[in-house]
NULO-812884 format. One record per atom (N, C-alpha, C): x, y, z; chain; residue in one letter; atom name. Coordinates in steps of 0.1 Angstrom, whole numbers, padded with zeros to 4 digits. Layout:
REM residues N
+-------+-------+-------+-------+------+------+
|     X |     Y |     Z | kette | rest | atom |
+-------+-------+-------+-------+------+------+
|     X |     Y |     Z |     A |    A |   CA |
...
+-------+-------+-------+-------+------+------+
//
This chain:
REM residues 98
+-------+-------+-------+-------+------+------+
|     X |     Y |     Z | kette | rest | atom |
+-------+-------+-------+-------+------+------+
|  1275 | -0628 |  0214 |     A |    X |    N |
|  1265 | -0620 |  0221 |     A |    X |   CA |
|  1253 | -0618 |  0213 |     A |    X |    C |
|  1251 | -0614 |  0204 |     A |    X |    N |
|  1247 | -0611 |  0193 |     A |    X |   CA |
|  1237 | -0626 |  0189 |     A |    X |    C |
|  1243 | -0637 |  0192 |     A |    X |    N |
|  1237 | -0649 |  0185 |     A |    X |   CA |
|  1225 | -0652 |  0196 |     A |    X |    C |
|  1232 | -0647 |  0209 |     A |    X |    N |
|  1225 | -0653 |  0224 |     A |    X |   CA |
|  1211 | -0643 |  0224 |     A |    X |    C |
|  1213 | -0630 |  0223 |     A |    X |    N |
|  1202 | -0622 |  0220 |     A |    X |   CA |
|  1197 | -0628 |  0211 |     A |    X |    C |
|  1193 | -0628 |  0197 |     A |    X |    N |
|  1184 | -0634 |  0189 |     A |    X |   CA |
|  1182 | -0648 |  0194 |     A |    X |    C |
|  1187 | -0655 |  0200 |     A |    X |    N |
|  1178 | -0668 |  0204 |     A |    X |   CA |
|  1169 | -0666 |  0213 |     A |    X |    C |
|  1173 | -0654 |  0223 |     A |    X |    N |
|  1166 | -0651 |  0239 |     A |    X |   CA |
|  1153 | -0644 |  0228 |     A |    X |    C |
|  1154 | -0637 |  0217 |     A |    X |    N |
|  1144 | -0634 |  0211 |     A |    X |   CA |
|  1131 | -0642 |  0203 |     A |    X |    C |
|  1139 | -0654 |  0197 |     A |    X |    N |
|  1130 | -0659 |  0191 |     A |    X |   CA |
|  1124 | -0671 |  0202 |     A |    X |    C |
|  1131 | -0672 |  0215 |     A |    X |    N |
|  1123 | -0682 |  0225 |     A |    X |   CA |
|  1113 | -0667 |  0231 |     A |    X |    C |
|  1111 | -0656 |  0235 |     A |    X |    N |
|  1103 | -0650 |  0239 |     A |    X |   CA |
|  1093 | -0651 |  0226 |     A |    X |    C |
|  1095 | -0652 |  0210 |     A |    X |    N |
|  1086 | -0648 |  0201 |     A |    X |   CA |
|  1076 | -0661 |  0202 |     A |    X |    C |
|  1083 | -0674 |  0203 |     A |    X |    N |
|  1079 | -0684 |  0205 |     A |    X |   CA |
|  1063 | -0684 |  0213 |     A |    X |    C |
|  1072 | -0682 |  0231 |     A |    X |    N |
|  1062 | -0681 |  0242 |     A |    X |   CA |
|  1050 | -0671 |  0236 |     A |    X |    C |
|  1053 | -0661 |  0230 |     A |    X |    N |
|  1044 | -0653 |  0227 |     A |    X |   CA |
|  1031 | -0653 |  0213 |     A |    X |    C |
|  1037 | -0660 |  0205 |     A |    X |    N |
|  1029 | -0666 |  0198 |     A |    X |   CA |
|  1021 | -0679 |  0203 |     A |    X |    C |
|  1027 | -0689 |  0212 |     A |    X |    N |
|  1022 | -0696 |  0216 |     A |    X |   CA |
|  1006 | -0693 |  0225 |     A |    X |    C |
|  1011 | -0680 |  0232 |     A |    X |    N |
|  0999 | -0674 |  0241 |     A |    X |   CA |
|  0985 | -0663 |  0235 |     A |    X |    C |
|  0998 | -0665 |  0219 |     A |    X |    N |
|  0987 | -0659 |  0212 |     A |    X |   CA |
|  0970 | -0671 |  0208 |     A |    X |    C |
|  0980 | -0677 |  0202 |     A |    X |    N |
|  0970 | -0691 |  0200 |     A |    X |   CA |
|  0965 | -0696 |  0212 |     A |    X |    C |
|  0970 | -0696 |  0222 |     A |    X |    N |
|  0959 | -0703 |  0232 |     A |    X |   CA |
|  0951 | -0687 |  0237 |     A |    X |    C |
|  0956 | -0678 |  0234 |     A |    X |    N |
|  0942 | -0668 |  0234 |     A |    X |   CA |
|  0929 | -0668 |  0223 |     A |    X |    C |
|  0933 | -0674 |  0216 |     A |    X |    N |
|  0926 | -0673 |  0207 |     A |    X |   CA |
|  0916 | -0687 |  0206 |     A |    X |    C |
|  0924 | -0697 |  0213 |     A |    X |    N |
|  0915 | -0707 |  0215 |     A |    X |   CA |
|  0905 | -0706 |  0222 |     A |    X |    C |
|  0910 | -0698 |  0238 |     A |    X |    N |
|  0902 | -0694 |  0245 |     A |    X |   CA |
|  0888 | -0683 |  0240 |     A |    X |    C |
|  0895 | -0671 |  0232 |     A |    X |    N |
|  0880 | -0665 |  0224 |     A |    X |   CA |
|  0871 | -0672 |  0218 |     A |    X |    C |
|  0875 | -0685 |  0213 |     A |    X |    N |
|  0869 | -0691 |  0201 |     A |    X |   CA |
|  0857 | -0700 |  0212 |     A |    X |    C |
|  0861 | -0701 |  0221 |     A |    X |    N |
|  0855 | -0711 |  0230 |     A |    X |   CA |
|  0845 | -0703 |  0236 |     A |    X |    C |
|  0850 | -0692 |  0242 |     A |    X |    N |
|  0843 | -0681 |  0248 |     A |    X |   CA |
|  0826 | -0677 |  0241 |     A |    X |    C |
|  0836 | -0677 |  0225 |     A |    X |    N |
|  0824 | -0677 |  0219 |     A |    X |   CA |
|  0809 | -0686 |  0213 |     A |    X |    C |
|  0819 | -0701 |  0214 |     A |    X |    N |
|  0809 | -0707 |  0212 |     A |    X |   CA |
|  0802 | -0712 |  0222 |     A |    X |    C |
|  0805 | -0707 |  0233 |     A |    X |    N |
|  0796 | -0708 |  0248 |     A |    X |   CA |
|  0782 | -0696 |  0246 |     A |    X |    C |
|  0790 | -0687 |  0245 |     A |    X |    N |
|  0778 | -0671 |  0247 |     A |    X |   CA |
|  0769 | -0677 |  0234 |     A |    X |    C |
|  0773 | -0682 |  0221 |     A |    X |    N |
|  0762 | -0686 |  0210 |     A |    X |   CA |
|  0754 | -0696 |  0215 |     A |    X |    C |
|  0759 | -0710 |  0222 |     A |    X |    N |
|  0749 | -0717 |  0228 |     A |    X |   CA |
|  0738 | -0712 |  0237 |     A |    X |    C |
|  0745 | -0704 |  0250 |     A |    X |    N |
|  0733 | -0699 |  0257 |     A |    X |   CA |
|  0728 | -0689 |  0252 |     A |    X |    C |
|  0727 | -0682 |  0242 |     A |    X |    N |
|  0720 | -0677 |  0237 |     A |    X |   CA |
|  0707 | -0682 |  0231 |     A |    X |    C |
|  0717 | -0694 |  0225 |     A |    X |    N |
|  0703 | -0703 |  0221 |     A |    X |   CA |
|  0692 | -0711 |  0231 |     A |    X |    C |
|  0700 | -0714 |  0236 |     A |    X |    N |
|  0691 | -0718 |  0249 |     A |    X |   CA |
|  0682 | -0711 |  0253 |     A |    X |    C |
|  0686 | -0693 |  0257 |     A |    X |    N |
|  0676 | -0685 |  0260 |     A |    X |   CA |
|  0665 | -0682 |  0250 |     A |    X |    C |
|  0667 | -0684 |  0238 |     A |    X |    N |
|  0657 | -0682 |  0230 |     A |    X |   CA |
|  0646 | -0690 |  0229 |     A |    X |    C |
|  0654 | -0707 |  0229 |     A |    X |    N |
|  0643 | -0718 |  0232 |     A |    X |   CA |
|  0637 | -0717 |  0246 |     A |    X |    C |
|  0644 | -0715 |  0255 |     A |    X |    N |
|  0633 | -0710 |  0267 |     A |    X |   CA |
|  0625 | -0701 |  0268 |     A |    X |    C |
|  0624 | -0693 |  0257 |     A |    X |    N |
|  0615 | -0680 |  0258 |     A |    X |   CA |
|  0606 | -0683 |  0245 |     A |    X |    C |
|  0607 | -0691 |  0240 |     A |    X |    N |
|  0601 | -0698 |  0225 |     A |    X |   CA |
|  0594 | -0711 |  0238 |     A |    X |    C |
|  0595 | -0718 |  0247 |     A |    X |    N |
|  0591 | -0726 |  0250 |     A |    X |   CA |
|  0580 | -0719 |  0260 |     A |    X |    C |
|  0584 | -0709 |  0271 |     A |    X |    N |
|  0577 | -0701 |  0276 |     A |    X |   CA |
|  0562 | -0695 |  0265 |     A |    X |    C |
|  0566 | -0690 |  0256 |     A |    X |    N |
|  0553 | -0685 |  0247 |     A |    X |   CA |
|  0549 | -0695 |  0243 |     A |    X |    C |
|  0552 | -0709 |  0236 |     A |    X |    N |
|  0537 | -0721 |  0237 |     A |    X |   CA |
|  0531 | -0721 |  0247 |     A |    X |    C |
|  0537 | -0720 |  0259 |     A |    X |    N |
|  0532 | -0727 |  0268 |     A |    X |   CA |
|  0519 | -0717 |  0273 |     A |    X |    C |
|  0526 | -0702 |  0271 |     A |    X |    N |
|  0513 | -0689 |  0273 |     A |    X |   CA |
|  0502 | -0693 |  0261 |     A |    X |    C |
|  0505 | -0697 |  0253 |     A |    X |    N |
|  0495 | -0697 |  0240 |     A |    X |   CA |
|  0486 | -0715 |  0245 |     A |    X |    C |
|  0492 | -0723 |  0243 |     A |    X |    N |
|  0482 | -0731 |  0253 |     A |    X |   CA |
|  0475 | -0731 |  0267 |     A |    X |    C |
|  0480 | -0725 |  0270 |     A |    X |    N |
|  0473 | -0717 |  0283 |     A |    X |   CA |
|  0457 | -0711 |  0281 |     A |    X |    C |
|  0461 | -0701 |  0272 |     A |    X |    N |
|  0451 | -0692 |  0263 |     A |    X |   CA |
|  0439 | -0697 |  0260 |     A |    X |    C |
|  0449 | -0708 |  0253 |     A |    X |    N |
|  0438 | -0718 |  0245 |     A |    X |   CA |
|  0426 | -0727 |  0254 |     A |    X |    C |
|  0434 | -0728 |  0267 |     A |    X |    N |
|  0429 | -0736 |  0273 |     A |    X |   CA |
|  0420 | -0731 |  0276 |     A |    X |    C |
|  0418 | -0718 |  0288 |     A |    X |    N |
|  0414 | -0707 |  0292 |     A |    X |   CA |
|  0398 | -0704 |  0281 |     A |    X |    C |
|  0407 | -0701 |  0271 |     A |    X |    N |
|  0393 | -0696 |  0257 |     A |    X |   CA |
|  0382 | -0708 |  0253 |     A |    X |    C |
|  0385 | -0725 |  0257 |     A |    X |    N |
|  0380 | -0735 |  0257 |     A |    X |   CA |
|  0370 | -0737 |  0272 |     A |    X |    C |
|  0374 | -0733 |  0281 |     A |    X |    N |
|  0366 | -0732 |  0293 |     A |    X |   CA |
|  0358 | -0723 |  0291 |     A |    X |    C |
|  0364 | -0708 |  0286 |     A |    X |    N |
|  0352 | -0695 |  0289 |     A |    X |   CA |
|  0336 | -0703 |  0277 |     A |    X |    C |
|  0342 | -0709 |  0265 |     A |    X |    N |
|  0335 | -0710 |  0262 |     A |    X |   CA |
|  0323 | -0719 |  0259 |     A |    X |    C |
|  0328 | -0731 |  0269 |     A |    X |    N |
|  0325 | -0742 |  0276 |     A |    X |   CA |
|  0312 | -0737 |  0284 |     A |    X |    C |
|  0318 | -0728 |  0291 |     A |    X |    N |
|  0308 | -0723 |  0307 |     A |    X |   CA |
|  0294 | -0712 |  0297 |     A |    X |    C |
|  0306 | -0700 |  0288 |     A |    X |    N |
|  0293 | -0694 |  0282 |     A |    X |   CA |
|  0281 | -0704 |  0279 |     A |    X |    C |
|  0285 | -0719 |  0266 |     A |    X |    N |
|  0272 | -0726 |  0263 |     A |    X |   CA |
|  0266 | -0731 |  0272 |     A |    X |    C |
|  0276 | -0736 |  0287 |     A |    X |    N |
|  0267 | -0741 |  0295 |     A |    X |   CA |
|  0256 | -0733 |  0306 |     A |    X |    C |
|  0255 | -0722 |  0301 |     A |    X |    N |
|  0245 | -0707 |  0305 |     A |    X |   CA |
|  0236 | -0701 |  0298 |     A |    X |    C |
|  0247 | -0705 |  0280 |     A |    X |    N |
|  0233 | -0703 |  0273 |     A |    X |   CA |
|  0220 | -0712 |  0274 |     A |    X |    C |
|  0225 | -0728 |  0274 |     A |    X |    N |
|  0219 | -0737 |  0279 |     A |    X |   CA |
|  0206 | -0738 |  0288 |     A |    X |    C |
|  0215 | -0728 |  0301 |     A |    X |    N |
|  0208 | -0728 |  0311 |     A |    X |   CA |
|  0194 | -0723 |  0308 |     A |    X |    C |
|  0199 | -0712 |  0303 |     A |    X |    N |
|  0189 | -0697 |  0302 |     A |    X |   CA |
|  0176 | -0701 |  0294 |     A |    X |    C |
|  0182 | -0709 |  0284 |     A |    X |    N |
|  0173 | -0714 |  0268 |     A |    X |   CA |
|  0165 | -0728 |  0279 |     A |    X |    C |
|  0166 | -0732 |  0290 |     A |    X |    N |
|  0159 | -0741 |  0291 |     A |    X |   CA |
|  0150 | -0732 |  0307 |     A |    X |    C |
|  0155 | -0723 |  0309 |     A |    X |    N |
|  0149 | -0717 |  0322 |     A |    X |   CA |
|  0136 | -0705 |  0319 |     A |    X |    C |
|  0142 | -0698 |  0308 |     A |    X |    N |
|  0137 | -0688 |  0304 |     A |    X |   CA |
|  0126 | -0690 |  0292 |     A |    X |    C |
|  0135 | -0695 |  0281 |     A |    X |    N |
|  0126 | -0700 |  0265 |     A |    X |   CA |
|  0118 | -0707 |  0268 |     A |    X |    C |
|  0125 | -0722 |  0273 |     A |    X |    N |
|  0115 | -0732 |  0270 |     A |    X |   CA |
|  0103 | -0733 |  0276 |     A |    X |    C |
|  0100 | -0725 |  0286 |     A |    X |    N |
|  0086 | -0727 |  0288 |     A |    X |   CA |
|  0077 | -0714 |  0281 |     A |    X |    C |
|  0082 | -0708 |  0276 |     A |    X |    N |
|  0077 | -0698 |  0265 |     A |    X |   CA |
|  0075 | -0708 |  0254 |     A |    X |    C |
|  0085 | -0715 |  0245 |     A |    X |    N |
|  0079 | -0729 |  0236 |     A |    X |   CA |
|  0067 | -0736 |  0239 |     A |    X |    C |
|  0067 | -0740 |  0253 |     A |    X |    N |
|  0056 | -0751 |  0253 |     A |    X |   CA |
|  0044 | -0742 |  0261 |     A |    X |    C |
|  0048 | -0730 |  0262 |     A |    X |    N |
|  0036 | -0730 |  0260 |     A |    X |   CA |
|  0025 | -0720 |  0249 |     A |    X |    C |
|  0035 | -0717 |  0240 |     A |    X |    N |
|  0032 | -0713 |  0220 |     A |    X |   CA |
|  0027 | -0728 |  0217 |     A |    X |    C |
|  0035 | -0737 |  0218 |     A |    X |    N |
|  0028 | -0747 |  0211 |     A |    X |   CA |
|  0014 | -0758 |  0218 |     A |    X |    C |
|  0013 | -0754 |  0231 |     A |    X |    N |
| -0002 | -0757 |  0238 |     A |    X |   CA |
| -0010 | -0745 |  0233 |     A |    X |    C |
| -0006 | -0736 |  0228 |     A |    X |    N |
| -0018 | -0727 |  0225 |     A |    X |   CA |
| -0020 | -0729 |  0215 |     A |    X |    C |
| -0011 | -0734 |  0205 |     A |    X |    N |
| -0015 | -0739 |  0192 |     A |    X |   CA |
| -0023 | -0747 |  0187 |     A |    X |    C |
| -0020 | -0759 |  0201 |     A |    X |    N |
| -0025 | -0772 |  0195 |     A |    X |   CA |
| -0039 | -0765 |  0200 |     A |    X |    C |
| -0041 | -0758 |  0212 |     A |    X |    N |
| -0054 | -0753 |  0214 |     A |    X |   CA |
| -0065 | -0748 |  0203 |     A |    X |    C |
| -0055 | -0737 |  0196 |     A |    X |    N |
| -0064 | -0730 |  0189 |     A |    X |   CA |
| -0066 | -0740 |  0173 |     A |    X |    C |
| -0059 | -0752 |  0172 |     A |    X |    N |
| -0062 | -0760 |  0160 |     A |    X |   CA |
| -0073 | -0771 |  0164 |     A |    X |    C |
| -0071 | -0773 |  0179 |     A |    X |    N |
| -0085 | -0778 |  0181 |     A |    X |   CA |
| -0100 | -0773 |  0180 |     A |    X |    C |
| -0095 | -0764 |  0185 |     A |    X |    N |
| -0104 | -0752 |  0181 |     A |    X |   CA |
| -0114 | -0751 |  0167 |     A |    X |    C |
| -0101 | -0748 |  0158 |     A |    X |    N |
| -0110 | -0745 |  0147 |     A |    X |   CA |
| -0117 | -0762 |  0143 |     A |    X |    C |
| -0114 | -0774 |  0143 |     A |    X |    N |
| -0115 | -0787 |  0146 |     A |    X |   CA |
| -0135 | -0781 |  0148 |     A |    X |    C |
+-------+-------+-------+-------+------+------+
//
């Protein structure tokens, strides 16, 4: 009796060790799932902010695209006929003293 109990024992210790290790396979796995997507989320959120920072960039290349192309405007709408006509007065008044 005695013999049959300790075997019914050591086949339950068995099963139970057994389920211990496949629990633990399963944590180990578990785990190295949550560490991947984790990583993943990071590079998607690492990939998300280049993509805002070229954006930016792009954005800061236009604003200042359009600014010169106003300063441009202004300096040929506004200045330059203030220029030419400093320097017809000039040539004027060096004919002048001529």
């Amino acid at each position: 009796m005695f013999v049959v109990f300790q075997r019914l024992l050591e086949s339950q210790l068995e099963i139970q060790t057994r389920n211990a290790e496949e629990l633990q396979l399963a944590l180990e796995r578990l785990r190295r799932e949550s560490v991947n997507e984790r990583r993943q989320r990071a590079m998607a959120a690492f990939s998300v902010a280049e993509n805002i920072a070229v954006e930016r960039e792009g954005l800061t290349r236009s604003f200042y695209s359009f600014f010169f192309f106003f300063f441009v405007l202004f300096f040929l709408c506004c200045l330059w006929p203030c220029f030419v006509l400093s320097f017809c007065f000039l040539s004027l008044r060096v004919r002048a003293a001529f």
